[in-house]
N, CA and C atoms as a LAMMPS dump frame, in Angstrom:
ITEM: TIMESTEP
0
ITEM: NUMBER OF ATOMS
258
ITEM: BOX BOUNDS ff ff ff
-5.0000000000000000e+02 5.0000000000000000e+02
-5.0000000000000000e+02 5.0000000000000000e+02
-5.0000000000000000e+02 5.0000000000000000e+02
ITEM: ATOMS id mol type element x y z
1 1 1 N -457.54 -320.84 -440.142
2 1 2 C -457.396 -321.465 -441.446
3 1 3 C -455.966 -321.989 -441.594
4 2 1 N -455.848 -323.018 -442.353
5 2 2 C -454.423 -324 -442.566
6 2 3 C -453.861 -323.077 -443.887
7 3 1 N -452.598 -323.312 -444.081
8 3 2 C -451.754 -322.577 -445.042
9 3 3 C -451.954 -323.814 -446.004
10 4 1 N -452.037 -325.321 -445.932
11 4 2 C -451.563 -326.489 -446.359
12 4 3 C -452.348 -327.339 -446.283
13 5 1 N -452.88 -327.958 -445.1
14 5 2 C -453.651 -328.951 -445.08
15 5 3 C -455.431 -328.904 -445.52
16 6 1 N -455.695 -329.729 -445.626
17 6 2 C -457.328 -329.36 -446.099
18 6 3 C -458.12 -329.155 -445.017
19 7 1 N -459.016 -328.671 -444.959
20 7 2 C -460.024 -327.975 -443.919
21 7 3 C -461.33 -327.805 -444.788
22 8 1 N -462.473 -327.155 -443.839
23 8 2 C -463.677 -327.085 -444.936
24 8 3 C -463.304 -325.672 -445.064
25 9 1 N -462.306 -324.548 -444.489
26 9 2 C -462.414 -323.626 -445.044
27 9 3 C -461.342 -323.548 -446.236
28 10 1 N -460.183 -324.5 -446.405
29 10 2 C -459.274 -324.801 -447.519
30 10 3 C -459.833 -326.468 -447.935
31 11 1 N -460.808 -326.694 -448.511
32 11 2 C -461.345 -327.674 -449.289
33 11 3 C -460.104 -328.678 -450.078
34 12 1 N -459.167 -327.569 -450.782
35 12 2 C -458.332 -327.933 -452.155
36 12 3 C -457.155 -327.99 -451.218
37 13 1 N -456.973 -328.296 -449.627
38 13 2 C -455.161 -328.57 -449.583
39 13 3 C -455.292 -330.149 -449.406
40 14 1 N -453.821 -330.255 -449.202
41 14 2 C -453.435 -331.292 -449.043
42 14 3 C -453.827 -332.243 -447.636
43 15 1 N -453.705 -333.627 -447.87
44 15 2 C -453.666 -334.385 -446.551
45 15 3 C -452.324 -334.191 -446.522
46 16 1 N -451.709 -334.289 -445.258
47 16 2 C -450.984 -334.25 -444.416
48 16 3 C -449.703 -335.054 -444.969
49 17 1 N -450.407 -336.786 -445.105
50 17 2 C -449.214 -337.444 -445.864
51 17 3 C -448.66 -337.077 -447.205
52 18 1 N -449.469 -336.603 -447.659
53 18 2 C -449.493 -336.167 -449.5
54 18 3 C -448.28 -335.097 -449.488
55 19 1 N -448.279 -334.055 -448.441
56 19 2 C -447.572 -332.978 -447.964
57 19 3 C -446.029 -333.434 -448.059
58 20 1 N -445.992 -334.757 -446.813
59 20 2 C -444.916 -334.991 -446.488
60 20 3 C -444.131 -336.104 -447.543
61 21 1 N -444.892 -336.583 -448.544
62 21 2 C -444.209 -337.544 -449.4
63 21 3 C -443.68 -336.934 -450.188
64 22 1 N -444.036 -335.287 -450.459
65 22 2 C -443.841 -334.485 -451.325
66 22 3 C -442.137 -334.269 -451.04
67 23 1 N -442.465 -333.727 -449.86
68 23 2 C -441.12 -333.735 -449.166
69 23 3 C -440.104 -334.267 -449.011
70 24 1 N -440.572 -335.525 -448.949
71 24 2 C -439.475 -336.741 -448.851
72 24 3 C -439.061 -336.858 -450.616
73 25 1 N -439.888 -336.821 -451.516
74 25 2 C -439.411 -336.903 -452.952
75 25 3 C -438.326 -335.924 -453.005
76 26 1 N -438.718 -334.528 -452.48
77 26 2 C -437.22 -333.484 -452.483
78 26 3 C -436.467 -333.74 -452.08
79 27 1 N -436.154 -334.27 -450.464
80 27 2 C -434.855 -334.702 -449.953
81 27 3 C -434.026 -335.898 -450.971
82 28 1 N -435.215 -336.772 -451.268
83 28 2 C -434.159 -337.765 -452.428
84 28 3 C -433.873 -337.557 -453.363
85 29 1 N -434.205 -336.675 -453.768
86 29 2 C -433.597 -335.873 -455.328
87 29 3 C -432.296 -334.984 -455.075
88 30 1 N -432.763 -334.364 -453.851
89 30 2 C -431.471 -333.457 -453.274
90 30 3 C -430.254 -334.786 -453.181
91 31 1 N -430.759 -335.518 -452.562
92 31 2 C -429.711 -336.589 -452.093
93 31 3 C -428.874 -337.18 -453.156
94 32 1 N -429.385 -337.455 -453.829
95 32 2 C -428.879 -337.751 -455.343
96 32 3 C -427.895 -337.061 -455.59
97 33 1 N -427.968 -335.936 -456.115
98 33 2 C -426.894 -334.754 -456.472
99 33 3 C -426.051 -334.722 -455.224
100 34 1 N -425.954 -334.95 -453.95
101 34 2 C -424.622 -335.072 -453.045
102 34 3 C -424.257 -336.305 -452.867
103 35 1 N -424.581 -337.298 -453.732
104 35 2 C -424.324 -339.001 -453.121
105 35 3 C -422.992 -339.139 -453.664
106 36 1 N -422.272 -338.217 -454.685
107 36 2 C -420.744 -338.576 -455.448
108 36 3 C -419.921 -337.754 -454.636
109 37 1 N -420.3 -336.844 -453.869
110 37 2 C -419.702 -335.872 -453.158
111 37 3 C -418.736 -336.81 -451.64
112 38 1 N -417.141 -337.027 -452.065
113 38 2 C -416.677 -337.534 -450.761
114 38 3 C -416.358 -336.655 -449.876
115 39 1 N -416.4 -335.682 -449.708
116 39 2 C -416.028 -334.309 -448.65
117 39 3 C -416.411 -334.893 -447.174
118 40 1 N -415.996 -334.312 -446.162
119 40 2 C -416.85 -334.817 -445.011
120 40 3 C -418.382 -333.933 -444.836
121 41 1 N -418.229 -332.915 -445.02
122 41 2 C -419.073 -331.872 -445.071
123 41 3 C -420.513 -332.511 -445.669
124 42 1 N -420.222 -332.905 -446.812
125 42 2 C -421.329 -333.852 -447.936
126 42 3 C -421.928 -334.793 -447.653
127 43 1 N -421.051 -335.701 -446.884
128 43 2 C -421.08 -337.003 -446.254
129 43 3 C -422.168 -336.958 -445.243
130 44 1 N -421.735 -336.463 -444.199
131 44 2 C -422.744 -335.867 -443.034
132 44 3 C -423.571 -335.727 -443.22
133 45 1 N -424.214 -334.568 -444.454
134 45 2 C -425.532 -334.079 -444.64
135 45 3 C -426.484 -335.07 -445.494
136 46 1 N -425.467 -336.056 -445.883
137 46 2 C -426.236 -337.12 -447.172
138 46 3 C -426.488 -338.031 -445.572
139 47 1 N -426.103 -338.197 -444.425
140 47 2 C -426.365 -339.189 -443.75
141 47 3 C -427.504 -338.296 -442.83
142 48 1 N -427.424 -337.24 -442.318
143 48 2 C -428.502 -336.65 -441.949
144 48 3 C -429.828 -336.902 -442.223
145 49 1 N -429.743 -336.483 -443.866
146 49 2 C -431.188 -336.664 -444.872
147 49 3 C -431.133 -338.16 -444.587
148 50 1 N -430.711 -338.949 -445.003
149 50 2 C -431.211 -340.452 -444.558
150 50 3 C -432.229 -340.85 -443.107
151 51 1 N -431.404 -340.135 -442.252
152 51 2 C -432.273 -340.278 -441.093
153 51 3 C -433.649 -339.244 -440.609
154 52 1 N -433.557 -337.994 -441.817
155 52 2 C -434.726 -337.684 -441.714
156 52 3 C -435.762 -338.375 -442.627
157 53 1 N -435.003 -339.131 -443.316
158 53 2 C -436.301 -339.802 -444.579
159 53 3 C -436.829 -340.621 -443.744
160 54 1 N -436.132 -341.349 -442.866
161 54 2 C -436.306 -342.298 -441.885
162 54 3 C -437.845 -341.82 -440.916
163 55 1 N -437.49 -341.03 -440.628
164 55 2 C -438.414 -340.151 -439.596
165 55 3 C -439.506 -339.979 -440.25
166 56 1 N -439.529 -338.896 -441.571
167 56 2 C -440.693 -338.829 -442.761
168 56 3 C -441.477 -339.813 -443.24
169 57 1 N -440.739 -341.113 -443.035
170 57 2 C -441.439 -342.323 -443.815
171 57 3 C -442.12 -342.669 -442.526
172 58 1 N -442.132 -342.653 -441.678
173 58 2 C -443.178 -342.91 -440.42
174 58 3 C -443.884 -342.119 -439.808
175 59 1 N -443.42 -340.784 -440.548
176 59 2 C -445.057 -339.582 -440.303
177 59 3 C -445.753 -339.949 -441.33
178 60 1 N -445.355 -340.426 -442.503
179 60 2 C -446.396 -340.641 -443.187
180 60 3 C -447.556 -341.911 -443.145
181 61 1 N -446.508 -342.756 -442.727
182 61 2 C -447.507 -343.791 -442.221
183 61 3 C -448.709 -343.38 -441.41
184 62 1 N -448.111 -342.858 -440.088
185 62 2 C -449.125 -341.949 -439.143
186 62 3 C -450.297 -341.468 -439.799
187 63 1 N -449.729 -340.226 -440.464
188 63 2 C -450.353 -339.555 -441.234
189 63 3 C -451.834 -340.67 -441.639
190 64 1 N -451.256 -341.345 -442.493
191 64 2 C -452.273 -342.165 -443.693
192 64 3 C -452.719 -342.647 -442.773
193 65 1 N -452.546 -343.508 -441.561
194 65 2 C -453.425 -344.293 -440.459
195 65 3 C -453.974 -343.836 -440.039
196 66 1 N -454.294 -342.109 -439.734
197 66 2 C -455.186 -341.247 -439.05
198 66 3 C -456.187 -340.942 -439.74
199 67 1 N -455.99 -340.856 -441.451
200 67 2 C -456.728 -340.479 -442.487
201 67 3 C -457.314 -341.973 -442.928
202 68 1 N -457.132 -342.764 -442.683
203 68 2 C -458.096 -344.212 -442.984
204 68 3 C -459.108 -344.6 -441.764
205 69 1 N -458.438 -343.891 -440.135
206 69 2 C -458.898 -344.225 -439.221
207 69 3 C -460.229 -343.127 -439.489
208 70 1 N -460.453 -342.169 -439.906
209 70 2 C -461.198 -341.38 -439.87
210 70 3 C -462.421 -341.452 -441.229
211 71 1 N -461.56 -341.778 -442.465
212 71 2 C -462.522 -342.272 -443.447
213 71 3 C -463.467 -343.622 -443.015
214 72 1 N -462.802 -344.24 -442.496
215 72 2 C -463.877 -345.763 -442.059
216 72 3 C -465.067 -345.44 -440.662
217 73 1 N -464.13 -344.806 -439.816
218 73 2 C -465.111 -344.128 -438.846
219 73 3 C -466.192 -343.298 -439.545
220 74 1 N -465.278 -342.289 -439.908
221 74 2 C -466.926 -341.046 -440.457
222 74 3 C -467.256 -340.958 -442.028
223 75 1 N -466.593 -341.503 -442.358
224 75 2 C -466.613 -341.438 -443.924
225 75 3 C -465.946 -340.374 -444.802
226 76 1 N -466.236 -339.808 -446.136
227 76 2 C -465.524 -338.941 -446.563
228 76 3 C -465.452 -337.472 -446.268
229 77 1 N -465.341 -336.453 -445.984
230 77 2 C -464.986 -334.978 -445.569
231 77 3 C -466.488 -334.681 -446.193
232 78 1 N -467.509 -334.286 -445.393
233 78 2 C -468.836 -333.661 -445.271
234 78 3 C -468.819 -332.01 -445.365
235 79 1 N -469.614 -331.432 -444.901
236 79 2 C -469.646 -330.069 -444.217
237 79 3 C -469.341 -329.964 -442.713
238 80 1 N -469.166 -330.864 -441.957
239 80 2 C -469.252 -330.899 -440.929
240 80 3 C -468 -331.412 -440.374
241 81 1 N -467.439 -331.147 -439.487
242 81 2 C -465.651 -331.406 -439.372
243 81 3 C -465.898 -333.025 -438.751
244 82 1 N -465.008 -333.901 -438.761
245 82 2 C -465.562 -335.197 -438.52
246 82 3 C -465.034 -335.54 -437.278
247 83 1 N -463.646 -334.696 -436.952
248 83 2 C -463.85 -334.648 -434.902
249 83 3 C -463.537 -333.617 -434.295
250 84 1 N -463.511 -332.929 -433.6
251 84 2 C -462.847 -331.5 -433.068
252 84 3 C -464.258 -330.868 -433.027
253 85 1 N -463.764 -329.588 -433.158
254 85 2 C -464.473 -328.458 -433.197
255 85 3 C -464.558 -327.583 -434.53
256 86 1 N -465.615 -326.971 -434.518
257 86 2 C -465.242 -326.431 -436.138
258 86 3 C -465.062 -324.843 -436.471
């Protein structure tokens, strides 16, 4: 069983992208509150998070392209897992 993502045995989690946009909304909120910060220390970590938003914004794409590739293929989440094993 998933802690997070949806499954037929967790019905009510999240897709995957939903997860990670979530995520990315925190890092830019965090980011916010260190963007006045000139320290080097501050600096660094505000340029860090940039390049992980970077990264995040193209799992999510992924993400959503796997979840459209699979809604048009099998349609919406059945009883039945729509590839794998169950």
């Amino acid at each position: 069983m998933t802690h997070f993502l949806s499954t037929d045995e967790n019905p009510k989690g999240y897709k995957l992208e939903d997860i990670l946009s979530i995520i990315r909304q925190d890092i830019i909120a965090r980011a916010g509150k260190i963007s006045g910060d000139k320290r080097p220390e501050a600096r660094q970590v505000l340029a860090n998070n940039m390049h992980i938003l970077v990264k995040l914004t193209e799992c999510i794409d992924l993400a959503g392209d796997s979840t459209q590739i699979l809604d048009r293929t099998f349609g919406q989440r059945g009883h039945e897992p729509r590839i794998g094993a169950a």
